[in-house]
One Martini backbone bead per residue (centre of mass of N, CA, C, O) as a GRO file, in nm:
protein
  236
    1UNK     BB    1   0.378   0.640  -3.833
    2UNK     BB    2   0.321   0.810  -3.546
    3UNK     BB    3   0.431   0.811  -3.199
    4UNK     BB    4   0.307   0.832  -2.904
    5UNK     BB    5   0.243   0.968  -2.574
    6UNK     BB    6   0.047   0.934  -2.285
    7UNK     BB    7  -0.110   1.100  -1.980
    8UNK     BB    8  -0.358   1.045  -1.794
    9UNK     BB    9  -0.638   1.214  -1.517
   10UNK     BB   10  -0.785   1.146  -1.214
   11UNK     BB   11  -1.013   1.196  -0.952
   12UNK     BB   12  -1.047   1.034  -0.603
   13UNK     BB   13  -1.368   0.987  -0.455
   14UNK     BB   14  -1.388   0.874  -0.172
   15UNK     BB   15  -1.444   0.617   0.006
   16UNK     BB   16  -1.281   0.311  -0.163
   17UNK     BB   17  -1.126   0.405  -0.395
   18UNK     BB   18  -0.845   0.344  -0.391
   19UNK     BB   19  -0.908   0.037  -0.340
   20UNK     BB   20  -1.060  -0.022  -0.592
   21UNK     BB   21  -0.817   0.049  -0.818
   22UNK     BB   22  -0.645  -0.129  -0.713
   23UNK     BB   23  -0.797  -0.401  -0.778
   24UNK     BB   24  -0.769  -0.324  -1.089
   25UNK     BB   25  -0.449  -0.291  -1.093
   26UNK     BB   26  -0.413  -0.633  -0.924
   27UNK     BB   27  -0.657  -0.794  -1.096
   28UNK     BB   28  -0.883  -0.895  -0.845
   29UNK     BB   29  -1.192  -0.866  -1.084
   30UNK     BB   30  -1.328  -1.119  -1.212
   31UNK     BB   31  -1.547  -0.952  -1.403
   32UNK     BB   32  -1.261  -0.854  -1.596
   33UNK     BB   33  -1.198  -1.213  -1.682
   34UNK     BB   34  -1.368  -1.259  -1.921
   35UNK     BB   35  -1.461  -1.356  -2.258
   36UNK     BB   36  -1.496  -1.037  -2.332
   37UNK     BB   37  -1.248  -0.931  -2.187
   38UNK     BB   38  -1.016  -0.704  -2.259
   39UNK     BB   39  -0.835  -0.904  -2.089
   40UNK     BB   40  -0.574  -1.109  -2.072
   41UNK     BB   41  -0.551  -1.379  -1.837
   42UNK     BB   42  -0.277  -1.518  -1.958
   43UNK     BB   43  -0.097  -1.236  -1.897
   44UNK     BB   44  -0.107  -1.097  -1.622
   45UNK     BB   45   0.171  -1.203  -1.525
   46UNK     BB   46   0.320  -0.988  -1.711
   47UNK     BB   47   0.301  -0.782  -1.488
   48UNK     BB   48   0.405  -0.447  -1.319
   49UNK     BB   49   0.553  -0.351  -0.989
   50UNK     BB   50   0.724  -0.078  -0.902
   51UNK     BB   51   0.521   0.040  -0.681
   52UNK     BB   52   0.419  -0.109  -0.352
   53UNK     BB   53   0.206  -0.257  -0.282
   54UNK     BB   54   0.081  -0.518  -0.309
   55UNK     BB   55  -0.211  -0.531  -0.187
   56UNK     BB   56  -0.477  -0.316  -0.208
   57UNK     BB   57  -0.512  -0.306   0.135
   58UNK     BB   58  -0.199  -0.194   0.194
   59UNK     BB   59  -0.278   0.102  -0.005
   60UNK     BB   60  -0.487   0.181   0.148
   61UNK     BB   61  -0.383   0.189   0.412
   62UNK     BB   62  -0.106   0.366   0.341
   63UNK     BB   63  -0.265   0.589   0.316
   64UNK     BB   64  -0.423   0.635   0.619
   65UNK     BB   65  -0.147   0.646   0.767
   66UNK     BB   66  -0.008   0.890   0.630
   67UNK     BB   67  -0.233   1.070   0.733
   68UNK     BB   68  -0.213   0.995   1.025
   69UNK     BB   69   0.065   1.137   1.054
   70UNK     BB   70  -0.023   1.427   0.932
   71UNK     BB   71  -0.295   1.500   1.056
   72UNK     BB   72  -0.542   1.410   0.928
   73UNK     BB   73  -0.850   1.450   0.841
   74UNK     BB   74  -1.129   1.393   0.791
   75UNK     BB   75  -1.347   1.368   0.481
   76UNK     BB   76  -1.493   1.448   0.252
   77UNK     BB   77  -1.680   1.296   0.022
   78UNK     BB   78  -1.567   1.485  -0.207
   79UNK     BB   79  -1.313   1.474  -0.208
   80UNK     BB   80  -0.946   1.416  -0.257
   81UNK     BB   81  -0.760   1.126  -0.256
   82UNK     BB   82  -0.675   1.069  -0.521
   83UNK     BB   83  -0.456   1.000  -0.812
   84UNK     BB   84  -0.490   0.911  -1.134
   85UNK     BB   85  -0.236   0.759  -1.362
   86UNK     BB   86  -0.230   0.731  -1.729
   87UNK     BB   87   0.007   0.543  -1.916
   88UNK     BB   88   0.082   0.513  -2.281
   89UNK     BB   89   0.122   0.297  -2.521
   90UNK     BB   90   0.129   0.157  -2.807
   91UNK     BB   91   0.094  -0.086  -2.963
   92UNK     BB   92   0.403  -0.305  -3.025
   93UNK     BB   93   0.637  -0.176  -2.900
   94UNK     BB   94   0.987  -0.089  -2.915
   95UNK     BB   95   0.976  -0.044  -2.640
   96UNK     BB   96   1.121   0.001  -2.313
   97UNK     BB   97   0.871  -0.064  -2.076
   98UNK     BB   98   1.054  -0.054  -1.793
   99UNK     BB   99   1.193   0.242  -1.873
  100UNK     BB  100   0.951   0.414  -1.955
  101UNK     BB  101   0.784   0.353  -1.682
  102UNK     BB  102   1.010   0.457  -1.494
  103UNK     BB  103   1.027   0.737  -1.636
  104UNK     BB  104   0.727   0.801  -1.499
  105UNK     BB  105   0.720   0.766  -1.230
  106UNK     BB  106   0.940   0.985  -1.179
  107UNK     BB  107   0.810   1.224  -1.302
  108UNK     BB  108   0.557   1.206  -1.090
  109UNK     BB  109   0.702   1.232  -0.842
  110UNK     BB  110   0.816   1.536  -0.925
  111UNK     BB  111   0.480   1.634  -0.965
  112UNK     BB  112   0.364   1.493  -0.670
  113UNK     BB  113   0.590   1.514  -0.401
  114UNK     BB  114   0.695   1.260  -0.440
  115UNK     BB  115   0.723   0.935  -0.379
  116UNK     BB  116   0.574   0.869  -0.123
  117UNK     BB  117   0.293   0.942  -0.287
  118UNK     BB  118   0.313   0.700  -0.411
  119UNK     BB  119   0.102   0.411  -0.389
  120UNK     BB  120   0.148   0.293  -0.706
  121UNK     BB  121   0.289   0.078  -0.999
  122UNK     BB  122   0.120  -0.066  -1.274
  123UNK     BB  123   0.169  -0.274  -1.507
  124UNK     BB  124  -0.033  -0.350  -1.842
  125UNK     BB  125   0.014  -0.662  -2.075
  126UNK     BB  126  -0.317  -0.758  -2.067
  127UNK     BB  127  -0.345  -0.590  -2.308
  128UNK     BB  128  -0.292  -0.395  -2.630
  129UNK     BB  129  -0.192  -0.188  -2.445
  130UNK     BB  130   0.101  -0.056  -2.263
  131UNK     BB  131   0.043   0.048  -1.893
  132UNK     BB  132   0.029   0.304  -1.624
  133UNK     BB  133  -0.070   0.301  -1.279
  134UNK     BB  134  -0.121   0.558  -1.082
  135UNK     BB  135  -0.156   0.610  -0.674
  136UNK     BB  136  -0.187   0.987  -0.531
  137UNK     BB  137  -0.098   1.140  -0.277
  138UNK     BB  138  -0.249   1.457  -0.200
  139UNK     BB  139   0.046   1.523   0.015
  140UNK     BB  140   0.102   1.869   0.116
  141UNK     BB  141   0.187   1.990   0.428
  142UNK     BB  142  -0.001   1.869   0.562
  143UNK     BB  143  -0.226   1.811   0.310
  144UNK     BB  144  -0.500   1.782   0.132
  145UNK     BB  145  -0.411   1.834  -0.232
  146UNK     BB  146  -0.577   1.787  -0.515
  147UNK     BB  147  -0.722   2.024  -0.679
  148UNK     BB  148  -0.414   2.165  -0.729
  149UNK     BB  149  -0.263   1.903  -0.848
  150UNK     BB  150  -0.432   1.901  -1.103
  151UNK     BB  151  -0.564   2.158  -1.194
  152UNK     BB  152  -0.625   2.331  -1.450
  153UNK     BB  153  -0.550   2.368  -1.800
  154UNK     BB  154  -0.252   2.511  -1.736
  155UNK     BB  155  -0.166   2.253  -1.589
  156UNK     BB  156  -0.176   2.048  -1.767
  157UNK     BB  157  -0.032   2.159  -2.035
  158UNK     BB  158   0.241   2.159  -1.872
  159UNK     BB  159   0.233   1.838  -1.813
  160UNK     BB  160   0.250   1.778  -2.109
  161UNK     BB  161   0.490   1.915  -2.189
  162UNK     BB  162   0.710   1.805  -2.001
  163UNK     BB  163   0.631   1.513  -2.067
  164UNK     BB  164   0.788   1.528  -2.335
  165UNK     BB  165   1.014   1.597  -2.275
  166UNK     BB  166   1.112   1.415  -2.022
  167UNK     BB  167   1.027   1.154  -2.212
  168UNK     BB  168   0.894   1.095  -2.447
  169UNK     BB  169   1.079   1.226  -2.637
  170UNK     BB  170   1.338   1.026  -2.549
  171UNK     BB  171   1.209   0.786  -2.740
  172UNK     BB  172   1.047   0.957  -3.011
  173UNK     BB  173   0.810   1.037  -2.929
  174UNK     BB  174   0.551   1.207  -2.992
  175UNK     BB  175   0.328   1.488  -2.957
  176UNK     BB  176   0.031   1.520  -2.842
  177UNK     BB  177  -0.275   1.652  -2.960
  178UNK     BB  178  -0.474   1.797  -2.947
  179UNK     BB  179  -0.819   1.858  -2.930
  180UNK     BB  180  -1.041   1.836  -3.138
  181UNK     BB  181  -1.281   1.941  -3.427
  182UNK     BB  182  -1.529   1.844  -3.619
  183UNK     BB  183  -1.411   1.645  -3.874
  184UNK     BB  184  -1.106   1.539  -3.721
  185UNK     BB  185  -1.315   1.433  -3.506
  186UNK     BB  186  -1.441   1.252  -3.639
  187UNK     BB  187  -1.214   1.103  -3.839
  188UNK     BB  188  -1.093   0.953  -3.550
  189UNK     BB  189  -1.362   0.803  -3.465
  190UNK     BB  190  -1.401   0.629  -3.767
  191UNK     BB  191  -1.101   0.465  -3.725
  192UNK     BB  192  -1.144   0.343  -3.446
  193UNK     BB  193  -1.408   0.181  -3.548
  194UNK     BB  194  -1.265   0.029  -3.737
  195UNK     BB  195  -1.050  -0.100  -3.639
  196UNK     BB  196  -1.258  -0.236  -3.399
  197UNK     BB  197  -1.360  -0.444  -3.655
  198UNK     BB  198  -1.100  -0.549  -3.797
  199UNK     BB  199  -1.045  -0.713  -3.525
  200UNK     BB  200  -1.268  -0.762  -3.309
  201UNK     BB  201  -1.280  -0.608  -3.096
  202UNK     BB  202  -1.428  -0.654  -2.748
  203UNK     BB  203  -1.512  -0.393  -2.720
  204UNK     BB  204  -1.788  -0.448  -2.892
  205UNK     BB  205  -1.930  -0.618  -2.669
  206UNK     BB  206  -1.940  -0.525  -2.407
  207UNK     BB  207  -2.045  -0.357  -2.161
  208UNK     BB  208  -1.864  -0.132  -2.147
  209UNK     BB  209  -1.954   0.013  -2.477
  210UNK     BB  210  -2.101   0.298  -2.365
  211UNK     BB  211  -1.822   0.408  -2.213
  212UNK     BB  212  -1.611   0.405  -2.461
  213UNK     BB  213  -1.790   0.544  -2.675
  214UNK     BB  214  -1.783   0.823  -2.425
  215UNK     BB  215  -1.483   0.863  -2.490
  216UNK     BB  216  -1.434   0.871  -2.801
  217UNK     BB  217  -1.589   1.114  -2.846
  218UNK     BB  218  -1.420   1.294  -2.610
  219UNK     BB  219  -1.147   1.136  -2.706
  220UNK     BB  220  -1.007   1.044  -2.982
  221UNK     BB  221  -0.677   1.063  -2.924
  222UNK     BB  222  -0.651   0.848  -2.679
  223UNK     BB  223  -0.740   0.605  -2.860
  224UNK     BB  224  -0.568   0.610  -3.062
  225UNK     BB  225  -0.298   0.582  -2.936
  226UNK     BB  226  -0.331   0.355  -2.811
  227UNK     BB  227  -0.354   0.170  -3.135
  228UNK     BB  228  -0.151   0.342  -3.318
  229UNK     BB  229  -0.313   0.576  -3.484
  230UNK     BB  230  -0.402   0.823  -3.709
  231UNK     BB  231  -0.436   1.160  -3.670
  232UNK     BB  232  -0.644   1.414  -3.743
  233UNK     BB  233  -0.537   1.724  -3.815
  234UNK     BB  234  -0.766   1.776  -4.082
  235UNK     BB  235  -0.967   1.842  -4.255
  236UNK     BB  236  -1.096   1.758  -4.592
   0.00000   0.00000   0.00000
């Protein structure tokens, strides 16, 4: 089996989703750490800051901050307030973590404006892949300019291909896959489903169960790799 890294990014718009993503961020939202929740609540604490402020709204302070030193004016509800990527290693992984999270972080910084802009980077080891959340603000020339730092899909295509030079490849993590269709992509759908009744994995019992779902159905690559599992080259 090859094991991959990838990186997943989305905008988040409108006031308070910064806070929100922190606090999910820094465990702080008890409603994730029941009984059957993805999270296992006595890993919490071997998780890890590598960057910014402990608590929640000290995050979104920060980012108010640097805006209002910047001039910037009050945004639409629609905005592009900041941007979340999340960095996934397999299950399992003996990649030293601290490092390679450490050059994800470093990454991100240099193709999203600078260290500055990262608002946080919150290593997660208390579910079954470790993971790195970053939120950066998309703060360029005294402007929040999110929608162009998102950019394209030729702009994602480069950010996935650089990521894999300049991180991934150097741990020897294989390149991710492009996204699937047809049969390839039904048979990586239902290994990952295989895979998690296999293990009992509490994601299908879940409240959250129909949107991971419907995360898996469009993206099965990134469940897999995830998951540590093998990726359908091709149809059968």
């Amino acid at each position: 089996m090859s094991a991959s890294g990838f990186f997943k990014m989305q905008k988040l718009k409108g006031s308070g989703k910064v806070l929100a993503a922190s606090r999910h961020n820094k465990r702080l939202i008890q409603a994730e750490q029941g009984a059957d929740s993805h999270i296992d609540a006595t890993r919490i604490c071997l998780n890890l800051s590598l960057h910014g402020h402990d608590s929640p709204e000290a995050v979104a302070g920060h980012a108010r901050a640097l805006m209002a030193t910047a001039g910037v004016r009050p945004q639409k509800k629609n905005a592009v307030l900041a941007l979340e990527q999340i960095f996934s290693l397999p299950a399992n992984t003996d990649i030293d973590l601290k490092a390679y999270f450490s050059d994800c972080l470093h990454w991100a910084a240099r193709n999203f404006g600078g260290l500055n802009n990262v608002l946080s980077a919150d290593v997660h080891l208390d579910e079954s892949a470790p993971h790195l959340h970053i939120l950066i603000l998309p703060l360029i020339d005294g402007r929040m300019n999110g929608s162009d730092l998102f950019g394209n899909r030729q702009r994602l295509q480069f950010l996935q291909n650089d990521f894999h030079a300049a991180v991934a490849g150097r741990y020897g993590l294989v390149k991710a896959p492009a996204r699937l269709q047809g049969q390839a992509k039904d048979k990586t759908v239902q290994t990952v489903i295989n895979h998690l009744h296999a293990t009992n994995d509490t994601a299908l019992t879940s409240e959250l169960w129909p949107l991971i779902r419907d995360w898996l159905a469009r993206d099965p690559v990134a469940c897999a790799q995830v998951l540590g599992l093998d990726v359908a080259k091709t149809a059968d």
